[in-house]
C-alpha positions in Angstrom: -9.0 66.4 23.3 -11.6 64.3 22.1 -13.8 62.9 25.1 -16.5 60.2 25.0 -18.8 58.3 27.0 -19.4 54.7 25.8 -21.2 52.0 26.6 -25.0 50.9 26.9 -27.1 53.4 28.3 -26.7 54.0 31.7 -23.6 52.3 32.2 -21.0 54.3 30.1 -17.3 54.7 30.8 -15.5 58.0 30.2 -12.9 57.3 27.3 -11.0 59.5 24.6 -10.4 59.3 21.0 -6.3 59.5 20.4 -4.5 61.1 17.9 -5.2 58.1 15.5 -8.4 58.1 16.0 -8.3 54.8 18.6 -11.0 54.6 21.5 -9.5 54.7 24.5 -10.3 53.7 28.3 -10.2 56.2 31.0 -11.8 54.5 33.9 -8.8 54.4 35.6 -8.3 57.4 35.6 -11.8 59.3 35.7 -14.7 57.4 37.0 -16.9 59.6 34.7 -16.9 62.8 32.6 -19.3 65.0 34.7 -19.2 68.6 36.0 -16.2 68.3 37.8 -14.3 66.5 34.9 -15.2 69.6 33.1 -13.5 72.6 34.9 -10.2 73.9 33.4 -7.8 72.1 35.9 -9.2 68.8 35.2 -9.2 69.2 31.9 -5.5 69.9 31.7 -4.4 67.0 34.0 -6.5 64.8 31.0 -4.5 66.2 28.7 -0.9 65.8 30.0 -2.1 61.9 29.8 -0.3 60.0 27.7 -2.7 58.3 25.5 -0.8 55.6 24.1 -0.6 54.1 27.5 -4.2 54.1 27.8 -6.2 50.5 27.5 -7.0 50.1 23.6 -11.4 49.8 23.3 -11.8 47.0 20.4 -14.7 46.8 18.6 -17.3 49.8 17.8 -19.4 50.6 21.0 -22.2 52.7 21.4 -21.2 56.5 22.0 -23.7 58.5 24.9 -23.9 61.7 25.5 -20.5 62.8 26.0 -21.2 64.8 29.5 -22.9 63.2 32.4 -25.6 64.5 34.8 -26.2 67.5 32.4 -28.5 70.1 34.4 -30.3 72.3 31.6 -30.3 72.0 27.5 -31.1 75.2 26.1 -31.7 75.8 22.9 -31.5 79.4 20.9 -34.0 79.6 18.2 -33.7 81.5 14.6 -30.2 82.2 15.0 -29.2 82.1 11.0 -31.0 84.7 9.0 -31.4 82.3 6.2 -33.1 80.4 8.5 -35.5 82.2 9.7 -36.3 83.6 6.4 -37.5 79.9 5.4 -39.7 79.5 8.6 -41.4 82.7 7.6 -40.1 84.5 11.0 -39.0 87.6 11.6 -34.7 88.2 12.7 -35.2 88.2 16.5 -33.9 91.3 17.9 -32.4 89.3 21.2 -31.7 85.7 21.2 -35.3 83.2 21.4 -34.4 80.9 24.0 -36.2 77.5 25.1 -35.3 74.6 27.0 -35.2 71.0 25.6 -36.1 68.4 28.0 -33.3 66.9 29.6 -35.1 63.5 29.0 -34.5 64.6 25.3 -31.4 63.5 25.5 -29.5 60.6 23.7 -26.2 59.2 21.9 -25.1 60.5 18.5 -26.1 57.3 16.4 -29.0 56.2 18.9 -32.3 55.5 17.5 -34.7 58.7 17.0 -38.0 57.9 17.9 -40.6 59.9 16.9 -43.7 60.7 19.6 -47.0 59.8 19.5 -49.2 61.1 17.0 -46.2 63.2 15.5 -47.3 64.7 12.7 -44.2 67.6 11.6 -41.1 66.1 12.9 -37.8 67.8 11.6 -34.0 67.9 11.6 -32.0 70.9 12.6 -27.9 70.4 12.6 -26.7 72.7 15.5 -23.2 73.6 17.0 -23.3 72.4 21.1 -21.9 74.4 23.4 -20.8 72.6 26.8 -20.2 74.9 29.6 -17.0 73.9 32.3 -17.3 76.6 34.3 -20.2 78.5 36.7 -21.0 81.6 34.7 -23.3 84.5 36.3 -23.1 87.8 34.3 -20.2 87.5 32.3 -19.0 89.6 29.4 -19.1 88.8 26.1 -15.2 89.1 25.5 -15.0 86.2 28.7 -17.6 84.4 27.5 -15.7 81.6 25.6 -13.6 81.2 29.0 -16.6 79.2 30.6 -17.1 76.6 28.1 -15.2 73.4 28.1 -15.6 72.4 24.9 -18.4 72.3 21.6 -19.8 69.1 20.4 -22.4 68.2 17.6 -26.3 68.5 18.4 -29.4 67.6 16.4 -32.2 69.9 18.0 -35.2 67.3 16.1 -38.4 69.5 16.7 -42.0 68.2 16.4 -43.2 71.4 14.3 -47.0 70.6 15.4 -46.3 70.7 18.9 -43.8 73.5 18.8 -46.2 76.0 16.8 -49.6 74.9 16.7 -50.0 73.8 20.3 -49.5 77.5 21.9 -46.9 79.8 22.1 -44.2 77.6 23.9 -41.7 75.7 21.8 -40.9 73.5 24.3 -43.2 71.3 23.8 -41.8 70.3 20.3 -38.4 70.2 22.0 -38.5 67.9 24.8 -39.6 64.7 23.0 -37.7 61.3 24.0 -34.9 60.7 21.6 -35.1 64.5 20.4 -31.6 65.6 21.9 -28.7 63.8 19.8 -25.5 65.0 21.0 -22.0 63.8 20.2 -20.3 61.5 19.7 -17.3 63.6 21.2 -16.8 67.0 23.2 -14.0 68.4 21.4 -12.4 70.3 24.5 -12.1 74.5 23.3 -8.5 75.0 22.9 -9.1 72.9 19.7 -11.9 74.8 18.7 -10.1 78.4 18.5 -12.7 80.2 16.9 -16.4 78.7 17.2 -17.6 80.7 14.4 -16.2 79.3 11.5 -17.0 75.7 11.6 -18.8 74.1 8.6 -21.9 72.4 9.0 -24.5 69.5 7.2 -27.4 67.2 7.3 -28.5 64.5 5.0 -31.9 62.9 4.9 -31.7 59.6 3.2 -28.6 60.4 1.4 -29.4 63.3 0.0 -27.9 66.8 1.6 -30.3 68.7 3.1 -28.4 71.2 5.1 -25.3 73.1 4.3 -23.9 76.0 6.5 -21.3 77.4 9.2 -21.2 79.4 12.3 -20.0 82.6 10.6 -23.5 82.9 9.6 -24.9 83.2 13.3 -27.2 86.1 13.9 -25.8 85.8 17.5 -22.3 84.4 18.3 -21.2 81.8 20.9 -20.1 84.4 22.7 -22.7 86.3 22.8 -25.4 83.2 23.3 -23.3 82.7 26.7 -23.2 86.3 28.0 -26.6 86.7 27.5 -27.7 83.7 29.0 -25.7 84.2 32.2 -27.9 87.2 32.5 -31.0 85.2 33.0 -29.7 81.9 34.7 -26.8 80.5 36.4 -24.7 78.6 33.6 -23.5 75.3 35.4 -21.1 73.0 34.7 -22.2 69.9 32.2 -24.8 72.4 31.0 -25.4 72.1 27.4 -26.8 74.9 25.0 -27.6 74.4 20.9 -26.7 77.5 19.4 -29.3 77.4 16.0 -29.6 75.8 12.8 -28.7 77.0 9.3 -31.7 76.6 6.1 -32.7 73.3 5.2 -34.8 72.2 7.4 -38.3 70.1 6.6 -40.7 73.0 7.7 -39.2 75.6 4.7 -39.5 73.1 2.3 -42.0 73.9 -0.4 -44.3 71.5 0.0 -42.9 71.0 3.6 -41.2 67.4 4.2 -41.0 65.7 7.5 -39.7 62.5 9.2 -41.3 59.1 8.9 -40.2 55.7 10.6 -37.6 54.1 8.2 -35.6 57.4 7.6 -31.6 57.6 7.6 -30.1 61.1 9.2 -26.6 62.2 8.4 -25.2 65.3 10.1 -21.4 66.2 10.7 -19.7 69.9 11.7 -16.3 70.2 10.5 -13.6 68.6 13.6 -16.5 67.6 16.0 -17.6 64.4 14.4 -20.7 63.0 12.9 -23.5 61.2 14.4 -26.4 59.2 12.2 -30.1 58.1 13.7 -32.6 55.8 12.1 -35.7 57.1 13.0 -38.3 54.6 14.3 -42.5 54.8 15.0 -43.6 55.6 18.6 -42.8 52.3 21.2 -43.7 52.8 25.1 -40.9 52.5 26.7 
């Protein structure tokens, strides 16, 4: 299944896409897709639905973040080689793990802001990772049980902030409008292997990152056993599991956003979003 949340912020209803490709209404049925929409046995009463019989969404509303009341966004950092390679790091040895502010987070085509005095702010295309189920210590091999589904995520990252502000990256994480995810979560038993899914990004038009999963340093798999070593996993929880090369930072000279800029991004079977990116406004 394809589940959505759409609607103006705040006020989204839970929906899924149908086999068409048709927007359709599940308020009836769900009053929203949170936590408990999430686990295993309420994901398989949604899918015994019969769609067709669903209420028909006309026009094109906006799409939210697909999972309500979302706890923690992690994010794993450096996880493709090539990667790391072009932000002149070193292969981490375990997986570099932050936390993007949960205020970060926004609809796939909503527009990206960029903060106050932003100097270095970037694009990274990442594979989501939604979890469904409460994970403490779990194996690698039972990893994939806990998630509910995978879902497109731009991790945008003000490079000044992350790296020349002290040693946490969190700071060039957690900006407003920094956490695109969506538009869909594309429940896992349509995702039956996580690490070949093909990946891109386009800045104006123009590609700017090419890559798949296979290419992970560390697999899902792994990104959620270890993790569940350190913290409870929740349900709604959201992780970004690392980007591939292409990225402004390892650009020779180094190129970075700046209001007026178009960003295209897409992993094969989990949609696509695209942001305009716009000057600082106080909200």
């Amino acid at each position: 299944m394809k589940l959505v949340r759409y609607g103006r912020p705040g006020h989204e209803k839970p929906g899924l896409i149908d086999e068409s490709g048709k927007l359709r209404d599940l308020s009836a049925v769900i009053q929203d897709i949170g936590p408990e929409e999430l686990a295993d046995k309420s994901l398989a009463k949604l899918a015994k639905l019969k769609s067709a019989k669903l209420p028909m969404v006309r026009g094109k509303p906006r799409f939210g973040v697909p999972v309500a009341h979302v706890g923690k966004f992690i994010g794993i950092g450096l996880n493709y080689s090539d990667h790391a390679a072009e932000s002149g790091m070193p292969i981490p040895a375990e997986p570099i793990v932050f936390m993007k502010a949960v205020t970060s987070l926004s609809g796939a085509n909503d527009t990206v802001m960029l903060p106050k005095n932003s100097e270095k702010s970037d694009w990274e295309v990442e594979l989501g990772v939604i979890i469904g189920t409460k994970a403490q210590y779990v194996s690698e091999r039972q990893a994939l049980d806990f998630v509910a589904g995978y879902c497109v995520i731009n991790d945008l990252s003000e490079r000044a902030f992350q790296l020349e502000h002290g040693p946490q990256w969190d700071k060039g994480k957690g900006c407003d409008t920094f956490g695109p995810v969506g538009p869909w979560l594309v429940t896992r038993d349509e995702v039956p292997n996580p690490q070949r899914l093909s990946m891109w990004l386009d800045l104006n038009g123009k590609r700017q990152q090419t890559g798949n999963s296979r290419t992970m340093i560390f697999s899902v798999a792994k990104i959620v056993s270890y993790l569940s070593r350190f913290m409870t996993l929740m349900p709604g929880d959201i992780i970004a599991t690392g980007t591939p090369p292409g990225v402004g930072m390892g650009m020779k000279p180094p190129k970075f956003l700046i209001p007026g800029d178009e960003i295209q991004l897409g992993i094969a079977g989990l949609g696509e979003q695209h942001q305009h990116v716009v000057r600082y406004k106080k909200s």
